[in-house]
PDB file of N, CA, C and O in Angstrom:
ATOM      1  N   UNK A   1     129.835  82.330 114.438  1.00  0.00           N
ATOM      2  CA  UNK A   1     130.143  83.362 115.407  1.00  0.00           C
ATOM      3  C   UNK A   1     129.885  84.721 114.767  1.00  0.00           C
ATOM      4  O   UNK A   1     130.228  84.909 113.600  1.00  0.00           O
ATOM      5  N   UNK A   2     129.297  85.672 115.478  1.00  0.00           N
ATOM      6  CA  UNK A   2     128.700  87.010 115.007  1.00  0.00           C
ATOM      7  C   UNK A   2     129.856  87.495 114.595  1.00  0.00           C
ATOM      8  O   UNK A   2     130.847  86.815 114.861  1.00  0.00           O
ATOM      9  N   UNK A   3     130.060  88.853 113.805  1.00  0.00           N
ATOM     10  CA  UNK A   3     131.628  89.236 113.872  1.00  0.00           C
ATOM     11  C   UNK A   3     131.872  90.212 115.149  1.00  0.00           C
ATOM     12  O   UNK A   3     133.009  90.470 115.544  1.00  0.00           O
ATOM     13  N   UNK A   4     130.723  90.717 115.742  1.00  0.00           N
ATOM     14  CA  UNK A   4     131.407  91.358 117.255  1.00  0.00           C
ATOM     15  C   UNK A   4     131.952  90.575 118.460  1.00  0.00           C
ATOM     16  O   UNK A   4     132.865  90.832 119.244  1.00  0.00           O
ATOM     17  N   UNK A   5     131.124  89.561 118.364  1.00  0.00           N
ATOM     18  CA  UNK A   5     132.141  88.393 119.313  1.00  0.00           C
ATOM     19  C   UNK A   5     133.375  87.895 118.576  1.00  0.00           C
ATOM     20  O   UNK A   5     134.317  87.468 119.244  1.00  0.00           O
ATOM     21  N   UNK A   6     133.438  87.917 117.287  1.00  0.00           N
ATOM     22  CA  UNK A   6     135.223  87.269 116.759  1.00  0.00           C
ATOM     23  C   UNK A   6     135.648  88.612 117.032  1.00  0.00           C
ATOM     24  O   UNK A   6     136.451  88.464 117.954  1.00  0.00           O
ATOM     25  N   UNK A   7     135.566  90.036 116.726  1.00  0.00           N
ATOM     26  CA  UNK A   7     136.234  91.280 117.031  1.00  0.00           C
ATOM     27  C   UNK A   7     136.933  91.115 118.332  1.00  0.00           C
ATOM     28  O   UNK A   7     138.135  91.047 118.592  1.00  0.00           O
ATOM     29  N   UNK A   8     135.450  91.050 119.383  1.00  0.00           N
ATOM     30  CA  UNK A   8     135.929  91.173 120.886  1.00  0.00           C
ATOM     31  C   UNK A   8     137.117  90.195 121.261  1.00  0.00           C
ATOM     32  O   UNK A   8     138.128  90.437 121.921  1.00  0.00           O
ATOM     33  N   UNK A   9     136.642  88.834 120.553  1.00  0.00           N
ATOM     34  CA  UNK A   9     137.355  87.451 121.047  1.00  0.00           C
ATOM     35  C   UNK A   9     139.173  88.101 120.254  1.00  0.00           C
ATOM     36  O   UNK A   9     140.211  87.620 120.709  1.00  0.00           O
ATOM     37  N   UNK A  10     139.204  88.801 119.505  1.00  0.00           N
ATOM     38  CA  UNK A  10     140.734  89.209 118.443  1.00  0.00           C
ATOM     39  C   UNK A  10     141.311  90.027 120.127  1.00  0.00           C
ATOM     40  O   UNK A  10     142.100  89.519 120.924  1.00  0.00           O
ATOM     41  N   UNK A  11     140.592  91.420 120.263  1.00  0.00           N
ATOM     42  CA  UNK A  11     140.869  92.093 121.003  1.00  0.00           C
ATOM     43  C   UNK A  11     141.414  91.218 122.760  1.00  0.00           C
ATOM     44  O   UNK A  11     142.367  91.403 123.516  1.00  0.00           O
ATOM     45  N   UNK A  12     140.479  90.474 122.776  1.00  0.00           N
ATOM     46  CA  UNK A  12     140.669  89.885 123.821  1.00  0.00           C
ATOM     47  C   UNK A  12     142.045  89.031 124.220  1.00  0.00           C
ATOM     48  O   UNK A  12     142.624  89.122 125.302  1.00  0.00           O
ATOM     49  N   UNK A  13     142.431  88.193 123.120  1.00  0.00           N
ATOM     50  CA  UNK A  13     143.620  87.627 122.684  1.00  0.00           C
ATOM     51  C   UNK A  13     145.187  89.124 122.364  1.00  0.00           C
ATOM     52  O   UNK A  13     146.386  88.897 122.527  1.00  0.00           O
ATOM     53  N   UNK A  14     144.766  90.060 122.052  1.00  0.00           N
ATOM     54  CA  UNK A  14     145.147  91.415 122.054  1.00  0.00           C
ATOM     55  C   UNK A  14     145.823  91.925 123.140  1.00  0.00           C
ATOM     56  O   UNK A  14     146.992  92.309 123.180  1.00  0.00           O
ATOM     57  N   UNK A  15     145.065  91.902 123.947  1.00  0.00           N
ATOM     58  CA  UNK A  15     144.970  92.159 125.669  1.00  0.00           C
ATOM     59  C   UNK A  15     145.911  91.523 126.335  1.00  0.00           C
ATOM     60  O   UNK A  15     146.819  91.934 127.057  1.00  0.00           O
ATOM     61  N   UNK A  16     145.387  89.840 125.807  1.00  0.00           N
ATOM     62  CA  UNK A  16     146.630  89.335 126.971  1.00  0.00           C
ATOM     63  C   UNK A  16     148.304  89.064 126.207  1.00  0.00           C
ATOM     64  O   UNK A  16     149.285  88.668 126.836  1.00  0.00           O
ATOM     65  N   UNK A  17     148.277  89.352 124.929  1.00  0.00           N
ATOM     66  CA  UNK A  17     149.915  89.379 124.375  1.00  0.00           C
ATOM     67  C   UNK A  17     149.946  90.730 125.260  1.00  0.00           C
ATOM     68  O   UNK A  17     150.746  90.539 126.176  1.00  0.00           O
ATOM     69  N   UNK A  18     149.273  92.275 125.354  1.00  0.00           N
ATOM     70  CA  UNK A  18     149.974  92.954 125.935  1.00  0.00           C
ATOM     71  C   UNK A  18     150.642  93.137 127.045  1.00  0.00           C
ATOM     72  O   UNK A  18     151.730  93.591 127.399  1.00  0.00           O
ATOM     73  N   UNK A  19     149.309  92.464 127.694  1.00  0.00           N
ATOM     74  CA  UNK A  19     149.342  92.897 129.237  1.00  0.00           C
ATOM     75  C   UNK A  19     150.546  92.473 129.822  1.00  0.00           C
ATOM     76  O   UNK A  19     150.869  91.328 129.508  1.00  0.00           O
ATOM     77  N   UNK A  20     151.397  93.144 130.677  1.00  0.00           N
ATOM     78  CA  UNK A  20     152.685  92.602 131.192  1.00  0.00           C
ATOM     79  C   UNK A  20     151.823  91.274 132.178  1.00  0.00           C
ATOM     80  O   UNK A  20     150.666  91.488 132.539  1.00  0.00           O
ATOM     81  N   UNK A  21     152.420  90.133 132.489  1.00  0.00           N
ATOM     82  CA  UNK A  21     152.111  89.222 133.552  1.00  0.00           C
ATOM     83  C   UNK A  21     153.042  88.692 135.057  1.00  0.00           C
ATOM     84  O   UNK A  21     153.260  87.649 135.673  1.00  0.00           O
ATOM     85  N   UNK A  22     153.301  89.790 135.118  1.00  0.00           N
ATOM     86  CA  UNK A  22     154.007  89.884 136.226  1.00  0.00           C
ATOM     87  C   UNK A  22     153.321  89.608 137.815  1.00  0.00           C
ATOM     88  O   UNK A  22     153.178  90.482 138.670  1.00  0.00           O
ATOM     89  N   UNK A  23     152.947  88.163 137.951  1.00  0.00           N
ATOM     90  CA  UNK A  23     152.091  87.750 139.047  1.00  0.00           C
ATOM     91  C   UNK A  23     152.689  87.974 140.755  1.00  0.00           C
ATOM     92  O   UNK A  23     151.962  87.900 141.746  1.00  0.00           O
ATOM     93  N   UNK A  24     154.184  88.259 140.770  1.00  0.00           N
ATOM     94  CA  UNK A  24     154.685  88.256 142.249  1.00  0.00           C
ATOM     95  C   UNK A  24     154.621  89.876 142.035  1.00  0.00           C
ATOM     96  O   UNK A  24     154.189  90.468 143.023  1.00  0.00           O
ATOM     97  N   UNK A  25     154.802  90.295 141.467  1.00  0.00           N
ATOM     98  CA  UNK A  25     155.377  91.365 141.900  1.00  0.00           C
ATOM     99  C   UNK A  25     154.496  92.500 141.167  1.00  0.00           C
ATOM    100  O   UNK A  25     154.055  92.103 140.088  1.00  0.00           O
ATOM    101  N   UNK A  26     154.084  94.026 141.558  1.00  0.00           N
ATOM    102  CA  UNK A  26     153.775  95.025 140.942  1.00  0.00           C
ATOM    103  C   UNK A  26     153.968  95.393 139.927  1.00  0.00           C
ATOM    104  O   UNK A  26     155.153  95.388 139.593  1.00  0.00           O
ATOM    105  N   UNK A  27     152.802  95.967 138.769  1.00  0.00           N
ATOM    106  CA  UNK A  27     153.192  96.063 137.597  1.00  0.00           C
ATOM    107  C   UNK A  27     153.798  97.886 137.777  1.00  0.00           C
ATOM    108  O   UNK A  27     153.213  98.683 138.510  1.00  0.00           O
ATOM    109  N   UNK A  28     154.698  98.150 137.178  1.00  0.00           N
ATOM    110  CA  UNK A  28     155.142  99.860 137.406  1.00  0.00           C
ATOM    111  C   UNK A  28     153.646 100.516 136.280  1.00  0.00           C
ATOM    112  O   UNK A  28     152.926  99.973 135.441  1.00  0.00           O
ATOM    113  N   UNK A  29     153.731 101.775 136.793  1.00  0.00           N
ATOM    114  CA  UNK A  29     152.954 102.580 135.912  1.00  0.00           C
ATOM    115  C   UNK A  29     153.172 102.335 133.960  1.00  0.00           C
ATOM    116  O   UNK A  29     152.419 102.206 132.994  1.00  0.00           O
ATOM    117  N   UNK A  30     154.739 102.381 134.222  1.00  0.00           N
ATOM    118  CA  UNK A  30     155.629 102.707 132.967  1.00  0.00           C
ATOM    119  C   UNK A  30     155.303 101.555 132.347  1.00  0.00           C
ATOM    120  O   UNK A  30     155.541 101.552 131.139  1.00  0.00           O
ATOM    121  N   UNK A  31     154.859 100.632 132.776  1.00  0.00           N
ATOM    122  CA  UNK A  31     154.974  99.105 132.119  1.00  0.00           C
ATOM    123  C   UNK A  31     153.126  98.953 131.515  1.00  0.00           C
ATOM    124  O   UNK A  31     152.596  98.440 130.529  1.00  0.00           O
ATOM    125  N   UNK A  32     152.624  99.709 132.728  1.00  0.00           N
ATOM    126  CA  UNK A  32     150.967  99.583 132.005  1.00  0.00           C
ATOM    127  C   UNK A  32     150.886 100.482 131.248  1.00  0.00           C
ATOM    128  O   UNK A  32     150.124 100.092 130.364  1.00  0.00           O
ATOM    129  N   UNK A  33     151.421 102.137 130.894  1.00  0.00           N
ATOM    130  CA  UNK A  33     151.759 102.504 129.858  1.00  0.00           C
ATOM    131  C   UNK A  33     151.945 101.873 128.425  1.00  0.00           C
ATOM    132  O   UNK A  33     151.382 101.783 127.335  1.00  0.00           O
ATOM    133  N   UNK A  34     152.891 101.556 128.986  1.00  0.00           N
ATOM    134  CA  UNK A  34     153.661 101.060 127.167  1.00  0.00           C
ATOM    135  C   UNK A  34     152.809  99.356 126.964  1.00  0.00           C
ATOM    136  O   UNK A  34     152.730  98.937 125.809  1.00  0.00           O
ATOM    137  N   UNK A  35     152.394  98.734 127.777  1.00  0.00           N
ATOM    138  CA  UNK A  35     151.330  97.552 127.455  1.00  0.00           C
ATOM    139  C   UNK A  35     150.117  97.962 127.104  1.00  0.00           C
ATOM    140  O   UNK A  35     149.378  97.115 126.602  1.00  0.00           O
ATOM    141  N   UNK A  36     149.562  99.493 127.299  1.00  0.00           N
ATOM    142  CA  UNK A  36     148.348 100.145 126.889  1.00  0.00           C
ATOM    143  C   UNK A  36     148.417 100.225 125.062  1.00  0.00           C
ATOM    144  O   UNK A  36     147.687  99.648 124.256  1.00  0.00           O
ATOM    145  N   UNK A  37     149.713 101.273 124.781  1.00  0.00           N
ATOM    146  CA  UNK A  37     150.160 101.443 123.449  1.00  0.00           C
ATOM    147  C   UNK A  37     150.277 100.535 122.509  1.00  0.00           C
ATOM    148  O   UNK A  37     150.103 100.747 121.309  1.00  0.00           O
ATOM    149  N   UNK A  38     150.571  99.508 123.004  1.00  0.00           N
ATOM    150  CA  UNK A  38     150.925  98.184 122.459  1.00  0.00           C
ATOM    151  C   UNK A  38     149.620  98.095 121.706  1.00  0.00           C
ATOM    152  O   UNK A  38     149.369  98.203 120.506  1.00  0.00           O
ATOM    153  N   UNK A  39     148.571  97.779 123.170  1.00  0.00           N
ATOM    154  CA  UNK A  39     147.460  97.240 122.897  1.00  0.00           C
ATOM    155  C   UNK A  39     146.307  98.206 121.801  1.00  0.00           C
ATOM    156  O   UNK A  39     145.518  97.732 120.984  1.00  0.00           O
ATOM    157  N   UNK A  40     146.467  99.180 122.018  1.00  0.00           N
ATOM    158  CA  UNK A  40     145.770 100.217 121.133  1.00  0.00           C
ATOM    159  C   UNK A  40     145.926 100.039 119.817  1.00  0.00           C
ATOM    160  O   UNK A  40     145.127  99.953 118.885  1.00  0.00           O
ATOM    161  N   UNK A  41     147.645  99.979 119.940  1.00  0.00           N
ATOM    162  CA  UNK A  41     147.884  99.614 117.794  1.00  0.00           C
ATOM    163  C   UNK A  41     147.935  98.701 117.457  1.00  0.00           C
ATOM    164  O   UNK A  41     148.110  98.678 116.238  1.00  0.00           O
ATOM    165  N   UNK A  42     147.846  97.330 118.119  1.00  0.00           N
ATOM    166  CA  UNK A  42     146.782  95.987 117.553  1.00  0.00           C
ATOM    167  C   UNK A  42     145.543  96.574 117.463  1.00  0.00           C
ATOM    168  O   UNK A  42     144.892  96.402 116.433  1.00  0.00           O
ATOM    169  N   UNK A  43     144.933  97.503 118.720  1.00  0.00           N
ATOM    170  CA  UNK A  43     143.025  97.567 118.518  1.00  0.00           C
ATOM    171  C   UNK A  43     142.862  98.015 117.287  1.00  0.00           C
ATOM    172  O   UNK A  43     142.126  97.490 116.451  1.00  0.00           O
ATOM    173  N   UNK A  44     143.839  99.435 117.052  1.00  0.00           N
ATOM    174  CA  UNK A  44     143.349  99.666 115.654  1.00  0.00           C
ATOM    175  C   UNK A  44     143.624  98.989 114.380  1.00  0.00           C
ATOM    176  O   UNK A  44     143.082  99.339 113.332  1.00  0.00           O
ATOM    177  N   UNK A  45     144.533  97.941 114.469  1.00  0.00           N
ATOM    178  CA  UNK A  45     144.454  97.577 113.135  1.00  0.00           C
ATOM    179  C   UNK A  45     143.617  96.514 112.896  1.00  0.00           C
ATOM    180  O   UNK A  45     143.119  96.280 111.795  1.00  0.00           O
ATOM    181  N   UNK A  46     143.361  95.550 114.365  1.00  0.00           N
ATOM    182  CA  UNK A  46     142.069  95.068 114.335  1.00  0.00           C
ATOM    183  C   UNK A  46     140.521  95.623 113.834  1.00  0.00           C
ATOM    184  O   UNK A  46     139.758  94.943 113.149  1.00  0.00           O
ATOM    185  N   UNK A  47     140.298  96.689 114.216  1.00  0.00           N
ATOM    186  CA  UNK A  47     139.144  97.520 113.651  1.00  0.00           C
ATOM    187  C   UNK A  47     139.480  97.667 112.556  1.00  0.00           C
ATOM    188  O   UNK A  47     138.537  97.232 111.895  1.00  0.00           O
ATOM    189  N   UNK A  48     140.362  98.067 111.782  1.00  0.00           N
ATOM    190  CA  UNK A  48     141.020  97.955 110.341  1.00  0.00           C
ATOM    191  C   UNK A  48     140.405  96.856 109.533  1.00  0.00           C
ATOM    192  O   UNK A  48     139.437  96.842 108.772  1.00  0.00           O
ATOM    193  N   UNK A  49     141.064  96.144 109.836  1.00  0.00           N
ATOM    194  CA  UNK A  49     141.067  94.394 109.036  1.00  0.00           C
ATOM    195  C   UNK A  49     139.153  94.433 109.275  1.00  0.00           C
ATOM    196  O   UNK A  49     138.500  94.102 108.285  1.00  0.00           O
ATOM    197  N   UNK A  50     138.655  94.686 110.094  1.00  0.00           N
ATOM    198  CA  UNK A  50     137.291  93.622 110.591  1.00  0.00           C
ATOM    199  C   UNK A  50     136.629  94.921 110.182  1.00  0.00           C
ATOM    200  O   UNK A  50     135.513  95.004 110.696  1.00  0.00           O
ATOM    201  N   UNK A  51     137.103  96.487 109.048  1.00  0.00           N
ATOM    202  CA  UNK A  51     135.852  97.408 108.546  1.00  0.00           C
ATOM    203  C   UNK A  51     134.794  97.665 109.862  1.00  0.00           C
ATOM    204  O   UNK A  51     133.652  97.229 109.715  1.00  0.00           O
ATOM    205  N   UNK A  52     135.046  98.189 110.835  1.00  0.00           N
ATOM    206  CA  UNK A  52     134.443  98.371 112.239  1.00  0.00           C
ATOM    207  C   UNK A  52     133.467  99.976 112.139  1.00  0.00           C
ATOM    208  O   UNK A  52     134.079 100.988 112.480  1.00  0.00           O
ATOM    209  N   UNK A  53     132.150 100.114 111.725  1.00  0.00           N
ATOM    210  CA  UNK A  53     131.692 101.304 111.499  1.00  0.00           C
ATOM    211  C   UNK A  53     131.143 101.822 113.382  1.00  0.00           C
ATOM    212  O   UNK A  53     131.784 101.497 114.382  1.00  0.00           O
ATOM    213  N   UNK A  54     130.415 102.290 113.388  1.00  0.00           N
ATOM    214  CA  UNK A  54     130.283 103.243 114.659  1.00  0.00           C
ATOM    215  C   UNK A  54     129.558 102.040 115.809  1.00  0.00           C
ATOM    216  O   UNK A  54     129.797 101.869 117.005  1.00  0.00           O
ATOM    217  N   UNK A  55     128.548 101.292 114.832  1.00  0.00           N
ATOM    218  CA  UNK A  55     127.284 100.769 115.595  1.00  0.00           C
ATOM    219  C   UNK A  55     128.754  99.188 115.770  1.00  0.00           C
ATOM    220  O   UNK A  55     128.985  98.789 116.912  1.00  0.00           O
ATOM    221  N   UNK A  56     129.338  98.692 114.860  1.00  0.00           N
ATOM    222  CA  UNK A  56     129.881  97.856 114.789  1.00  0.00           C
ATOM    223  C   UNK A  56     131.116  98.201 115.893  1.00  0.00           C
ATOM    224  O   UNK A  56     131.665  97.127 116.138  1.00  0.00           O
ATOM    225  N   UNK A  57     131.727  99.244 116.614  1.00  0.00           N
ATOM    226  CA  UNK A  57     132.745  99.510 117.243  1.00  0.00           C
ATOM    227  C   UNK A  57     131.924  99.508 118.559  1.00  0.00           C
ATOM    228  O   UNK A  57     132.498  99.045 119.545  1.00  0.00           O
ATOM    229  N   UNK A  58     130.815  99.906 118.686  1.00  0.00           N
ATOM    230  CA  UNK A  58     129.660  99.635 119.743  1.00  0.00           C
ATOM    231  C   UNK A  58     129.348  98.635 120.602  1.00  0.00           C
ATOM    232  O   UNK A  58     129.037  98.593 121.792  1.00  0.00           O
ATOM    233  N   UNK A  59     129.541  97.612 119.496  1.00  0.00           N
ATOM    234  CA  UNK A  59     129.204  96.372 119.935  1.00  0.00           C
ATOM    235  C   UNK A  59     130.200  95.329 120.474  1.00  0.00           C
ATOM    236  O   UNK A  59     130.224  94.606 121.470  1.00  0.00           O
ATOM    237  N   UNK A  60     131.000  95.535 119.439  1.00  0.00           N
ATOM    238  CA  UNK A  60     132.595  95.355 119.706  1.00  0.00           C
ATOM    239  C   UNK A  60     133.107  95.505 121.608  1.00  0.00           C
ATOM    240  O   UNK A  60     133.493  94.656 122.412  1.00  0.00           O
ATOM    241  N   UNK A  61     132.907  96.717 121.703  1.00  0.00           N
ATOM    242  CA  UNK A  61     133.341  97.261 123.128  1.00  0.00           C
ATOM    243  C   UNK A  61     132.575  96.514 124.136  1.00  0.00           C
ATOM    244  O   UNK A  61     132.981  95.654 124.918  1.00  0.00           O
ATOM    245  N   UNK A  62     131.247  97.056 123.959  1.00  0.00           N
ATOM    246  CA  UNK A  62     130.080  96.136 124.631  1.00  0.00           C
ATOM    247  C   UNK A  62     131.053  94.339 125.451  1.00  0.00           C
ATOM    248  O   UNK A  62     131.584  93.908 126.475  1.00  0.00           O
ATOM    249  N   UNK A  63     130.672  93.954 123.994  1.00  0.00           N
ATOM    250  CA  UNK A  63     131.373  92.521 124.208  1.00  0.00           C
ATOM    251  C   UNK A  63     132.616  92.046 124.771  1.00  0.00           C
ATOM    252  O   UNK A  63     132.810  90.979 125.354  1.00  0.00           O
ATOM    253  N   UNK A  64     133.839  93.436 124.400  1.00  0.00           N
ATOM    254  CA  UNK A  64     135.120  93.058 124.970  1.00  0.00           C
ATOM    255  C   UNK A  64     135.194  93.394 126.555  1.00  0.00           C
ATOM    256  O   UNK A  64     136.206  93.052 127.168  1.00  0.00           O
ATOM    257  N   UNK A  65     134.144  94.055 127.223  1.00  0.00           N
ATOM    258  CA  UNK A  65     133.924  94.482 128.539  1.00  0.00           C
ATOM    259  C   UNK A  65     133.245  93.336 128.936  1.00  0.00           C
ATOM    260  O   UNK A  65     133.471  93.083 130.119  1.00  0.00           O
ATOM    261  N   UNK A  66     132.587  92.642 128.458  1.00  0.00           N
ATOM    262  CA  UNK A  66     131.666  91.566 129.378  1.00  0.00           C
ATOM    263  C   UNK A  66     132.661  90.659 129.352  1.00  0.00           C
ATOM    264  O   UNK A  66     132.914  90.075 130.406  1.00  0.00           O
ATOM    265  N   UNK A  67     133.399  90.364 128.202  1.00  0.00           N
ATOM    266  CA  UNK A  67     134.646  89.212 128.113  1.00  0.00           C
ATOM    267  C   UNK A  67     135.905  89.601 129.227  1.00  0.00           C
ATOM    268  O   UNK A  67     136.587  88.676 129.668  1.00  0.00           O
ATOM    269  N   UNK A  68     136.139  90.832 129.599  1.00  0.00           N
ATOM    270  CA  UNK A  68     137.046  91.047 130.425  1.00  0.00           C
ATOM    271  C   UNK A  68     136.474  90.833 131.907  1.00  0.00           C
ATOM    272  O   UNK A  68     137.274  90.382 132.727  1.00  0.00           O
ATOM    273  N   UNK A  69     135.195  91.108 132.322  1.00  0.00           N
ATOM    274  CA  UNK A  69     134.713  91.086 133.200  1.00  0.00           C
ATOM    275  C   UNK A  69     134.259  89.470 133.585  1.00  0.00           C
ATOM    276  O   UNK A  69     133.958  89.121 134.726  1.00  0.00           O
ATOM    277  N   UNK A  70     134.273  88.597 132.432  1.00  0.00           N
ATOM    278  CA  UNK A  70     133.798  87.022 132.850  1.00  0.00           C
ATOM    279  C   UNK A  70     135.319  86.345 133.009  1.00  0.00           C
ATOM    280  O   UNK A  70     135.494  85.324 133.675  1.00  0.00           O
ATOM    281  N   UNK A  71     136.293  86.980 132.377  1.00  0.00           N
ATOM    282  CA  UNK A  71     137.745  86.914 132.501  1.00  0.00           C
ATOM    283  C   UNK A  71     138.303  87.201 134.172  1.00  0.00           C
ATOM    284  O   UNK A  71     139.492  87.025 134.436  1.00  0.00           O
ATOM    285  N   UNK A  72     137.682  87.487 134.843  1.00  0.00           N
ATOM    286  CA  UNK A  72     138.061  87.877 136.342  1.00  0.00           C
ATOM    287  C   UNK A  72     138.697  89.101 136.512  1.00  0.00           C
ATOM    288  O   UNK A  72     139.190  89.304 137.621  1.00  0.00           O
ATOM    289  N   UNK A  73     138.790  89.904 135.717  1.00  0.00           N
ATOM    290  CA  UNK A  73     139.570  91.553 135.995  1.00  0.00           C
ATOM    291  C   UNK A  73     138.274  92.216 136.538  1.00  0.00           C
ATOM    292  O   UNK A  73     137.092  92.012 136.262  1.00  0.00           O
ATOM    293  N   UNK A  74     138.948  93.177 137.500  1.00  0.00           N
ATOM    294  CA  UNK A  74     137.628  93.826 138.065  1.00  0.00           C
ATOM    295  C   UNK A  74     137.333  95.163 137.444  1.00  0.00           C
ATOM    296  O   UNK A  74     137.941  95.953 136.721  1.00  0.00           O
ATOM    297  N   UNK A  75     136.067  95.090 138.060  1.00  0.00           N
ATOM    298  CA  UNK A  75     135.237  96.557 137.180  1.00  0.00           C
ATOM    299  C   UNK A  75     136.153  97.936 137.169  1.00  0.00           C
ATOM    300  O   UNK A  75     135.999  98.527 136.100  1.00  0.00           O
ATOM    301  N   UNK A  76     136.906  98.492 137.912  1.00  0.00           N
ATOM    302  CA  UNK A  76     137.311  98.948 137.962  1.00  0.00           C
ATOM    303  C   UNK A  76     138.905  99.317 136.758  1.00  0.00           C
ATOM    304  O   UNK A  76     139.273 100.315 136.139  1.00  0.00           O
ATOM    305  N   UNK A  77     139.334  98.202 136.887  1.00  0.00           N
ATOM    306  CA  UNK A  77     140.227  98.191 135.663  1.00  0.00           C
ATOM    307  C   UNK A  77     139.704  98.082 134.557  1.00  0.00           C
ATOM    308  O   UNK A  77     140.205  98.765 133.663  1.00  0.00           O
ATOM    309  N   UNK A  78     138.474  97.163 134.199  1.00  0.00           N
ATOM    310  CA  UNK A  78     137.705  96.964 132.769  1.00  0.00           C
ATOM    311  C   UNK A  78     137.293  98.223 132.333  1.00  0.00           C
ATOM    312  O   UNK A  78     137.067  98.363 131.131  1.00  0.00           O
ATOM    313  N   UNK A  79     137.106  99.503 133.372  1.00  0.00           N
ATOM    314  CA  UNK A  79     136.527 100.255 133.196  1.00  0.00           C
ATOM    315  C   UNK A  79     137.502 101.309 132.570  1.00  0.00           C
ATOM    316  O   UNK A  79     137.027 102.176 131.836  1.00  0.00           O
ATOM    317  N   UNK A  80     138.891 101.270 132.840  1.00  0.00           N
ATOM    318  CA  UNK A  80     139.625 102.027 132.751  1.00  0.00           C
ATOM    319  C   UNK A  80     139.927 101.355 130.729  1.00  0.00           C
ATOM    320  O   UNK A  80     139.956 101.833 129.594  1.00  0.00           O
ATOM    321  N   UNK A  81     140.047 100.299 131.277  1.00  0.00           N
ATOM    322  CA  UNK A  81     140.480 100.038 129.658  1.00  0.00           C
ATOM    323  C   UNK A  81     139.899 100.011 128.525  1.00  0.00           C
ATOM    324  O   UNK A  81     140.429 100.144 127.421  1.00  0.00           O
ATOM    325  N   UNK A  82     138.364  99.772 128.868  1.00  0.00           N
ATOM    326  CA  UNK A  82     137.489 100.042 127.650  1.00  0.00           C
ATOM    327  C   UNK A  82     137.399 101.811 127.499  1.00  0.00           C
ATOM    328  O   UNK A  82     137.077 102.149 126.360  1.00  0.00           O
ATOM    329  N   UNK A  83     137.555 102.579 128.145  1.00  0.00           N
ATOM    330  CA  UNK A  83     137.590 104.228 127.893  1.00  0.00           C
ATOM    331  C   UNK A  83     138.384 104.240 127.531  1.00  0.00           C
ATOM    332  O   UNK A  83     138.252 104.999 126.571  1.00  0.00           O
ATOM    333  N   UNK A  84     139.788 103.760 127.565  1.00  0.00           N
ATOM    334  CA  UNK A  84     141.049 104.220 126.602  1.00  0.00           C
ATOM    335  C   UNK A  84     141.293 103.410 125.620  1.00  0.00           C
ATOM    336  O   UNK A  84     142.293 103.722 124.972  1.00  0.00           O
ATOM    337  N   UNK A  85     140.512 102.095 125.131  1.00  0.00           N
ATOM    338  CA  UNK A  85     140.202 101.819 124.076  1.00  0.00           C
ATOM    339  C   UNK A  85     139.222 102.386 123.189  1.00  0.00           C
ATOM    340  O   UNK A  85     139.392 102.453 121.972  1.00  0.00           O
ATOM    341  N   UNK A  86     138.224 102.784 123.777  1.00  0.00           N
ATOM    342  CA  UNK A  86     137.034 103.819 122.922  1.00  0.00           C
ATOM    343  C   UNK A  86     138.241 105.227 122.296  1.00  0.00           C
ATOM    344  O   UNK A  86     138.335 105.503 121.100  1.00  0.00           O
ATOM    345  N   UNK A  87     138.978 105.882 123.311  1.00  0.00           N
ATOM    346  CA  UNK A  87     139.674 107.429 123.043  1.00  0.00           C
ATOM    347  C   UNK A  87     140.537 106.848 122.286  1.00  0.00           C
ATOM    348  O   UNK A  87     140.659 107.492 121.244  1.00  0.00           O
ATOM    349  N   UNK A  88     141.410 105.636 122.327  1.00  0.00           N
ATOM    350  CA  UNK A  88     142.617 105.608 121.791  1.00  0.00           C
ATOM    351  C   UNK A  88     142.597 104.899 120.124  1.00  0.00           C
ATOM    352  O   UNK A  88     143.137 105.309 119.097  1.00  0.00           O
ATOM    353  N   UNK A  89     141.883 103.889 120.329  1.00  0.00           N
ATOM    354  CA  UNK A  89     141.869 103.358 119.473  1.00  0.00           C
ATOM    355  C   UNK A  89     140.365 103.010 118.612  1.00  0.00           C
ATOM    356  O   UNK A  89     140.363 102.638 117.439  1.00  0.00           O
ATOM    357  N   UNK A  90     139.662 103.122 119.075  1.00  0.00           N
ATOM    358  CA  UNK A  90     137.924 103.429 118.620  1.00  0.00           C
ATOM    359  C   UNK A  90     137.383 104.280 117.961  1.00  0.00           C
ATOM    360  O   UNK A  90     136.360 104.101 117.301  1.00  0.00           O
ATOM    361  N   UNK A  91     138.131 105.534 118.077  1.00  0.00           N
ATOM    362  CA  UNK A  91     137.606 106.955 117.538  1.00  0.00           C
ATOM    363  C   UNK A  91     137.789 107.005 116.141  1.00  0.00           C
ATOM    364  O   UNK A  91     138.933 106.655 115.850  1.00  0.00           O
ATOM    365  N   UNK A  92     137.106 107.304 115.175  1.00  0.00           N
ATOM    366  CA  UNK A  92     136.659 107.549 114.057  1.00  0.00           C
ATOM    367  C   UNK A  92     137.923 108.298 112.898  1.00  0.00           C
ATOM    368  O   UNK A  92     137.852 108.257 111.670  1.00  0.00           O
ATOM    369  N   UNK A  93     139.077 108.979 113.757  1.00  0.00           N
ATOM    370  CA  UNK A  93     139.636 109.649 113.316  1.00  0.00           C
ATOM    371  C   UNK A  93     141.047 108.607 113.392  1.00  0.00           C
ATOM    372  O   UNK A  93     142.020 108.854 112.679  1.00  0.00           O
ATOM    373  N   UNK A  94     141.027 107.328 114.416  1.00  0.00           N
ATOM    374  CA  UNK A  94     142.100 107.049 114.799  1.00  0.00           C
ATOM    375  C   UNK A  94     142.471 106.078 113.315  1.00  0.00           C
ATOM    376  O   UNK A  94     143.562 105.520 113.198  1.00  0.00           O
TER     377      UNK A  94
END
């Protein structure tokens, strides 16, 4: 396995410890909040552990968007979460 598909496949597993799963009922704002945060400081220490340089965080994303999108979440949310994974936890400084 390449290491951007084990990255994506970490992140992906990432995702769903965060994500609240609250299937009857509405998730509150406050709850996708703090399941965002969650998920960011696994992303970064994932990029940590796996030495993730620019082209390698690239690819990474790439992959964790097609995996969320073959996962059944729609474009619209995939879209939201790979941008606040790029700002939050992707950035060079983070």
């Amino acid at each position: 396995m390449a290491k951007s598909s084990e990255v994506a496949s970490a992140l992906m597993d990432a995702f769903f410890r965060c994500v609240p799963s609250n299937k009857k009922k509405r998730v509150s704002e406050a709850e996708w909040a703090t399941a965002l945060q969650k998920f960011h400081t696994e992303a970064i220490a994932i990029r940590k552990r796996f030495s993730l340089g620019l082209i390698g965080r690239a690819m990474v994303t790439y992959r964790f968007q097609k995996q969320m999108l073959n996962a059944g979440f729609d474009a619209a949310t995939v879209r939201k979460v790979v941008f606040s994974l790029v700002l939050n936890a992707f950035t060079s400084g983070a």
